[in-house]
Structure formats: structure tokens, C-alpha cells
C-alpha positions in Angstrom: 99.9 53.7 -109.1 99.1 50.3 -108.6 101.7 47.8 -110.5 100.4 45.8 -112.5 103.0 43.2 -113.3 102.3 42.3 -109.4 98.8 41.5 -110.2 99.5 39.8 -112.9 101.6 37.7 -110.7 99.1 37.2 -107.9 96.9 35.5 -111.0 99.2 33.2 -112.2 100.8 32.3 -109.2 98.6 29.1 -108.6 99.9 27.8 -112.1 103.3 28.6 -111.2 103.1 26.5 -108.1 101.4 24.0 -109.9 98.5 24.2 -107.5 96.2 23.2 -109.9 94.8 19.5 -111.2 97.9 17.4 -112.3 97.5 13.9 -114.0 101.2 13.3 -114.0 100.7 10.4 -111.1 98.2 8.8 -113.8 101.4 7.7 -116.5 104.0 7.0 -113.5 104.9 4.2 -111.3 103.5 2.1 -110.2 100.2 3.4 -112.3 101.7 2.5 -115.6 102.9 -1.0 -114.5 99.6 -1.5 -112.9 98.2 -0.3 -116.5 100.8 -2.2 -119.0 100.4 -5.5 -116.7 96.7 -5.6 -116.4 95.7 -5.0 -119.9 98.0 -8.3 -121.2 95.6 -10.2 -118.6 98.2 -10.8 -116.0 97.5 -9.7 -112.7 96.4 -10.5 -109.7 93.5 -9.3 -107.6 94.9 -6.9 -105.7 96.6 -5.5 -109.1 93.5 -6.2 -110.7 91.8 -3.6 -108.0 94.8 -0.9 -108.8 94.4 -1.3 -112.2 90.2 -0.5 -112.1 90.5 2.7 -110.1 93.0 4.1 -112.5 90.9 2.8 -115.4 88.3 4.6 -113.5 90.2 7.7 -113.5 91.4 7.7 -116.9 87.8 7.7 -118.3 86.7 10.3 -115.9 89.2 13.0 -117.0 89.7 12.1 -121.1 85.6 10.7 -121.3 86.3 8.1 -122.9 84.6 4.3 -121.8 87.3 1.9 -124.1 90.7 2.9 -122.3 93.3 0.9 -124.8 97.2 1.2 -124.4 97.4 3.5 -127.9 94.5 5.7 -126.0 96.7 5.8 -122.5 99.9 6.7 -124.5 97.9 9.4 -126.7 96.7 10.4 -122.8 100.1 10.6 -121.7 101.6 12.7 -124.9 98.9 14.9 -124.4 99.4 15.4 -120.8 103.2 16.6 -121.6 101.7 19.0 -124.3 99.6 20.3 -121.6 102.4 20.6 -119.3 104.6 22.1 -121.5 102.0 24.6 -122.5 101.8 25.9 -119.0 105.2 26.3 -118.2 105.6 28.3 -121.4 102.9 30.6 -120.5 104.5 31.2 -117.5 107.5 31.3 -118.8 106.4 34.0 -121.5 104.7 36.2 -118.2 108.0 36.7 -116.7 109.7 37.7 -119.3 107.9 40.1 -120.1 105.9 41.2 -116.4 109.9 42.1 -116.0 110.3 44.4 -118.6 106.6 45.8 -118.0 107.9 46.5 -114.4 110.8 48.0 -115.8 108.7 50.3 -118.1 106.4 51.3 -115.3 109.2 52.3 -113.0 110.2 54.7 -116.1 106.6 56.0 -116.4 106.3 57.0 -112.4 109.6 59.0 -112.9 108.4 60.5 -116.3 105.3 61.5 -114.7 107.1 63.0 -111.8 109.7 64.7 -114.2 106.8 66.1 -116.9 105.4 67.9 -113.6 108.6 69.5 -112.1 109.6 70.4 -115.6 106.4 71.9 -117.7 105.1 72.8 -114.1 101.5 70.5 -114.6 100.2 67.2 -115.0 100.4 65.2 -118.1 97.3 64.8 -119.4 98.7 61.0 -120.7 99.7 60.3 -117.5 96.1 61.0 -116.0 94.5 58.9 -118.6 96.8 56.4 -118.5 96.3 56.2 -114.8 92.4 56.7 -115.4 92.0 53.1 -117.1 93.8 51.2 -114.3 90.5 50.2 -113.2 89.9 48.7 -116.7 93.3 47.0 -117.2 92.8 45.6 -113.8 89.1 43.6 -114.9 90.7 42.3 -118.3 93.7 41.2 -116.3 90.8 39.4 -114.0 88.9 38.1 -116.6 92.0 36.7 -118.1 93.5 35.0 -115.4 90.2 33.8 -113.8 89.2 31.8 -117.2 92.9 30.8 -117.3 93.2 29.3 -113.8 89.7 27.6 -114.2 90.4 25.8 -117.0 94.1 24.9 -116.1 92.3 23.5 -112.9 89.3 21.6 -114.4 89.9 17.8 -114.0 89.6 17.4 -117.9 92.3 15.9 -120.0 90.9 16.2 -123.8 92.6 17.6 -127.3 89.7 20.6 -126.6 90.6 21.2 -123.4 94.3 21.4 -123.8 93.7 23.5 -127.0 91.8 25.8 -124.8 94.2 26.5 -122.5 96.3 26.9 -124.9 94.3 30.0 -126.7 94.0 31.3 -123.1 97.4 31.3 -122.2 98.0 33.2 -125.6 95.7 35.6 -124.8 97.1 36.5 -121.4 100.4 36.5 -122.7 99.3 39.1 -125.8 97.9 41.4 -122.9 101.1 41.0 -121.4 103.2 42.4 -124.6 100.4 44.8 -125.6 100.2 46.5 -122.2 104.7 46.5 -122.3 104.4 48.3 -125.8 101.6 50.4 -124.6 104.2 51.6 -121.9 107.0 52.0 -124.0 105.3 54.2 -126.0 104.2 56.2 -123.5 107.4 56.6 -122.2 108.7 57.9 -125.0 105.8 60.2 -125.8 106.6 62.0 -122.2 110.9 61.8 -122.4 110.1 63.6 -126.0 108.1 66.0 -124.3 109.9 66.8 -121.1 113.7 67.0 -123.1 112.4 69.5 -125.7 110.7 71.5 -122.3 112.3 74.9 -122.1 112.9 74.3 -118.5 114.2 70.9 -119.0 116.7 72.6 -121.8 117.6 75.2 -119.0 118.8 72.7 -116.5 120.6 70.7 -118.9 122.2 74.2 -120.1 123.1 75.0 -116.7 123.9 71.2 -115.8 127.2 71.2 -118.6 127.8 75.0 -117.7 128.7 73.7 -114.6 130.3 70.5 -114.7 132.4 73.1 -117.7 133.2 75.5 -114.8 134.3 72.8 -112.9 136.4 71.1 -115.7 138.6 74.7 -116.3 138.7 74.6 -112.7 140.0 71.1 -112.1 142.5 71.8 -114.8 143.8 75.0 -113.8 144.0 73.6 -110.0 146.6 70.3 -111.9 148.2 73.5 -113.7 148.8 75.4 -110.1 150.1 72.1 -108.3 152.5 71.2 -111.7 153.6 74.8 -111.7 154.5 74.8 -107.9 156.1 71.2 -108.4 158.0 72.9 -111.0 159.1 76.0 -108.8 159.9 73.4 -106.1 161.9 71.5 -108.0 163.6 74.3 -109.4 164.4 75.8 -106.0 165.9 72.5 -105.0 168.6 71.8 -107.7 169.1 75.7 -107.4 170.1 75.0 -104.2 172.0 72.1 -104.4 173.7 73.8 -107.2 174.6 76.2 -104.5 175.7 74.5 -101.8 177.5 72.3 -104.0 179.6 75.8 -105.3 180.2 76.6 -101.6 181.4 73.3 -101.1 183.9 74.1 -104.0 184.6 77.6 -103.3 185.5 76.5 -99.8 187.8 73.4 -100.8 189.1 75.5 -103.5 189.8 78.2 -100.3 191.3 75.6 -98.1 193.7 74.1 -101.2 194.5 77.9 -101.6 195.6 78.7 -98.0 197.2 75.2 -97.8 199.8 76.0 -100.2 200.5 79.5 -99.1 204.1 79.3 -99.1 204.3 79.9 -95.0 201.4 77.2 -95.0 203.8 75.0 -97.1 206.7 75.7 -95.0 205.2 74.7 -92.1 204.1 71.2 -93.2 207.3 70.7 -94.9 208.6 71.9 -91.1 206.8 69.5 -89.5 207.7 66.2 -91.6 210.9 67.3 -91.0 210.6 67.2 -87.2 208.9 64.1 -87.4 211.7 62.3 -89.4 214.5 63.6 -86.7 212.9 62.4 -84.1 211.8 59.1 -85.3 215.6 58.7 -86.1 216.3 59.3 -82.5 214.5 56.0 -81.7 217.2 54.2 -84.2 213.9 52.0 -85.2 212.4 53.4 -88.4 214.5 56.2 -90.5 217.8 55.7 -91.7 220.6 57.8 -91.7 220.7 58.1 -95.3 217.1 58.8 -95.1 217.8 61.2 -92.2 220.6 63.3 -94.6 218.3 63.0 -97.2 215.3 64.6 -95.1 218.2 67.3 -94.3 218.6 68.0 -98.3 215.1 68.5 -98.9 213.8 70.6 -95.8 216.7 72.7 -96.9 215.9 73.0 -100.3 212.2 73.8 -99.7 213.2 76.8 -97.3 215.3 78.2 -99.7 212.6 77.9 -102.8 209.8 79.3 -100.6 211.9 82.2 -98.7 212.9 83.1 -102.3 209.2 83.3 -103.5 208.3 85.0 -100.6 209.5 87.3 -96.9 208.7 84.4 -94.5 210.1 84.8 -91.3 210.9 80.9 -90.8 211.9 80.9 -87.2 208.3 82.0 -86.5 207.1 79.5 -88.6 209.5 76.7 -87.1 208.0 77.5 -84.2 204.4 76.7 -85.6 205.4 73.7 -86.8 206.8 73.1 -83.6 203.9 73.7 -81.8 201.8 71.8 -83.9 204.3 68.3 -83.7 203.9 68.5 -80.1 200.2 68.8 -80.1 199.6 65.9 -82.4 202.6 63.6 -82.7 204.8 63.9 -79.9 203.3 61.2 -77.7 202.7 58.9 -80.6 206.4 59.5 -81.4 207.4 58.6 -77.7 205.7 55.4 -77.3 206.9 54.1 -81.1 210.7 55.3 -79.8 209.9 52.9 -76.9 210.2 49.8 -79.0 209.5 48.8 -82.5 205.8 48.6 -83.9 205.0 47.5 -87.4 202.1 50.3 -87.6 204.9 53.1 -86.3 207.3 51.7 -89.6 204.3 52.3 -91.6 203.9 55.9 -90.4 207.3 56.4 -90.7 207.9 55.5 -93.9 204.1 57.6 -95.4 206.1 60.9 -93.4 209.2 60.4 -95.8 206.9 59.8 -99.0 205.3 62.8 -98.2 208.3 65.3 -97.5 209.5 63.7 -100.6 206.3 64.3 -102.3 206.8 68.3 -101.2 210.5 68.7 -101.9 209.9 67.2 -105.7 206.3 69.6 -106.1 207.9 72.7 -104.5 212.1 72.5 -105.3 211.6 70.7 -108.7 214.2 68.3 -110.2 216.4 70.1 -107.7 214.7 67.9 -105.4 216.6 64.7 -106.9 220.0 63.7 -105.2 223.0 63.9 -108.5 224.5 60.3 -108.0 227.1 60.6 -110.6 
């Protein structure tokens, strides 16, 4: 279907561009100083020449012979108002034309729509397009007695007012023809949204975007329940380990103070301290008597706990010395090092440390 806002368009389109007769040069520079000077009797010939061809002009176009200063300013007010009438005709056409084009674009759909959904033509859209033909001669008719009369080379009160009652009756064609459309349009969205068809897909429409809702949910629930059972796995295992981790420190502390395990460390202290002394650096020999005491005591509180066969276990501790300490011991025998005092004095703490935990207050030397 043709548009017809675009034909409206095509017509006015001269007045838009103001490609019709203009009399705005008439009232400007330099014609109204040529005007204002002459007509107090003080020009020149060559003004006086300028001033008689826009006199000239001035009578052709308002038909008037006596052209006094009140009649060119009533020339020039009514000029504007003609002006001004123009631009709001146009501005009126698009405005509306707009919302006309809007409206049609509505109506081709609606047409298209009434057909897919009640399966025929609509007999409004057939008569609406039917009287195209006659829209398109009043739109003619209109614009072509509009555009003549914007264009004749006339400035008068009847003239202007003319246009004027043109211009309105474009512009009611203009609104009647939008209202014609909006009507129209919802004549047919009535008819196609109350189609049985058109109910179906609508039905079938939310049925689906419903199926797809549940399924959207239910596919959050899955992925929150398996975050859950992830997350549920993981402290479970790190609860796990972690018990390990307990279960095999609380294994180590265990075997550690078996009393052969205890015997052995306190054994190997011991053989530490002795033969630190034998460097003369680092252990006293009250601290060497006192190691004495103390690896004796803890033998004799662990043997009576328990059947340890201590010569074996001398031997592990033994064995153990010279895998770990015996060269360290050598080179601190050597000569004296600050770091070998250190270590010195941590073994004697800690066969201290032993002789209190294992022999009790027996542990403590009677000085009295």
C-alpha cells in the first residue's frame, strides 16, 4: 500500500523549502532604508531610483497606488503573519504525517496478522485500501490549491486569510485520515485477539515460555543441589583427612613415648652430654654427674614399668648418635662455637625435661 504521509510530503515540500514567492527582501536592508529615507524627501537620485522600483513592487503585490509608511509597516506585519502561518502548517503536517506513518505501519501488520490468524482477508482492510485512489485526489486537490496560493505574488489581508483556511484544511485531513487509522487499527487488533486461532497461539505461547520457566528453575535447583553435594563432599573430606592427620600424630605421640621409645631418647641425650664433656668446652662436670643421676633414674622408672632389655636399646641409641650427631659432635670438640654451646645446653634442657616427666620429683637433686 502506497503511504500516504510520503505524498503528503512530496506536496508540501516546496513550502517547506520555501520555494515559493517570498516578500521578506521587501522590509530588509537596504529596502527599508531605501523606503524610510525616501519618503522624508531625502535622497538622492540613485536612492531615489531604488526607492521607485520597490514602491513599484509594493503596489504590485498588496494593490494598493498610495504606499505610506503605516501602509508598508501594516505590509510588513502581515508578511510575518503570513510567514508564520506557513511554518505552522508545516509544522502541524509533521507532527502528525509522523504519527499517521506510525499508524499505517500498524495497519500493514494488522492486515497481515487478520489473514494468518482468521485465515482470509479483512473486508476493512480491502475497503480501506479500495479508497486510496480517492484519498490520494483530495490529498491533490489540497495541496495543489495550497501551493498555488502560497506561491501567488499577492500580499493582501484576503490572501493571507486564504491560505490560512487552506492550510487548515490540509492539516484537518491530516488528523482526520490519523483518527481514521487509529480506529481502524483497533477495529482489526479487537478482531484478531478475540480469533480462536489467535487465542491458541497465545495459549500455546505462555504454555511454553511456562515449560520453560519450571525448566529453568529445576535446571538452578539441579546445579544448587550438586553445589551443595560438592560442597558437602569437600568439608567431608577435609574433615577426614584432617582425623588422619590426628589419628596419625596422635599414633606417632603414642609410639614416641613407648617406654623403649623413651628410653632410647633419654639414651641418646645421655650420649650426647658425655661426649660433649669430652671436648671440656660445653658441659660441666656437675652437669655431667647430674646427666649421670637422671639417665639412671629414667632406666630404673621405665624397666620397672616395663621388660626392656636396655642393652639392646643402648645400642639403638647408639646407632642412632652416630648417624646424626657424631660428626657435628667432633667438629664442636675441635674448638669452641657459640652455636655448639647453644646445642649443648637445649640437650641438657631436654634430658632434664624427660627425667622430671618420666622419674617425677625424684628427678630433683635433695640439696639439704
Amino acid at each position: 500500500m502506497k503511504k500516504i504521509f510520503t505524498l503528503f510530503l512530496l506536496s508540501i515540500l516546496p513550502i517547506y523549502s520555501h520555494a515559493l514567492v517570498s516578500f521578506e527582501n521587501l522590509f530588509q536592508k537596504p529596502n527599508s532604508d531605501y523606503f524610510y529615507t525616501c519618503s522624508a524627501q531625502q535622497c538622492g537620485s540613485w536612492l531615489g531610483e531604488q526607492y521607485q522600483i520597490l514602491v513599484n513592487d509594493l503596489r504590485t503585490i498588496s494593490g494598493e497606488y498610495n504606499i505610506s509608511i503605516e501602509f508598508y509597516e501594516y505590509l510588513y506585519q502581515l508578511d510575518n503573519e503570513r510567514t508564520n502561518i506557513i511554518n505552522n502548517i508545516f509544522q502541524k503536517y509533521e507532527n502528525t504525517s509522523n504519527e499517521i506513518a506510525e499508524e499505517e505501519d500498524k495497519y500493514s501488520l494488522n492486515c497481515q496478522k487478520y489473514e494468518k490468524y482468521l485465515k482470509t482477508n479483512s473486508i476493512k482492510c480491502l475497503e480501506y485500501n479500495n479508497s486510496e485512489d480517492s484519498r490520494i485526489n483530495q490529498i491533490n486537490s489540497i495541496s495543489v490549491d495550497l501551493s498555488n496560493a502560497a506561491n501567488e505574488s499577492i500580499l493582501t489581508k484576503e490572501q493571507v486569510d486564504k491560505i490560512q483556511k487552506l492550510g487548515s484544511n490540509f492539516t484537518s485531513y491530516l488528523v482526520r485520515l490519523k483518527r481514521e487509522l487509529v480506529q481502524l487499527n483497533k477495529t482489526l487488533t479487537n478482531e484478531i485477539e478475540n480469533s480462536p486461532n489467535y487465542i491458541d497461539e497465545k495459549n500455546r505461547i505462555a504454555e511454553e515460555k511456562r515449560i520453560a520457566e519450571e525448566k529453568r528453575i529445576a535446571e538452578e535447583k539441579r546445579i544448587t543441589e550438586e553445589k551443595r553435594i560438592a560442597e558437602e563432599k569437600r568439608i567431608a573430606e577435609e574433615k577426614r583427612i584432617a582425623e588422619e592427620k590426628r589419628k596419625a600424630i596422635a599414633e606417632e605421640e603414642r609410639i614416641a613415648n613407648l617406654p623403649e621409645n623413651r628410653l632410647i631418647e633419654s639414651y641418646g641425650y645421655y650420649i650426647i652430654i658425655r661426649e660433649l664433656y669430652e671436648g671440656s668446652y660445653y658441659i660441666t662436670p656437675q652437669q655431667m654427674s647430674k646427666a649421670k643421676e637422671q639417665i639412671r633414674l629414667i632406666q630404673d622408672t621405665l624397666t620397672s614399668k616395663a621388660n626392656l632389655n636396655t642393652d639392646f636399646l643402648w645400642d639403638q641409641a647408639v646407632n642412632q648418635y652416630n648417624q646424626n650427631y657424631s660428626d657435628s659432635v667432633e667438629i664442636f670438640n675441635a674448638s669452641y662455637n657459640s652455636r655448639a654451646d647453644a646445642f649443648a645446653s637445649l640437650i641438657v634442657l631436654s634430658l632434664t625435661d624427660l627425667a622430671k616427666e618420666i622419674g617425677g620429683s625424684n628427678s630433683i637433686e635433695k640439696d639439704f
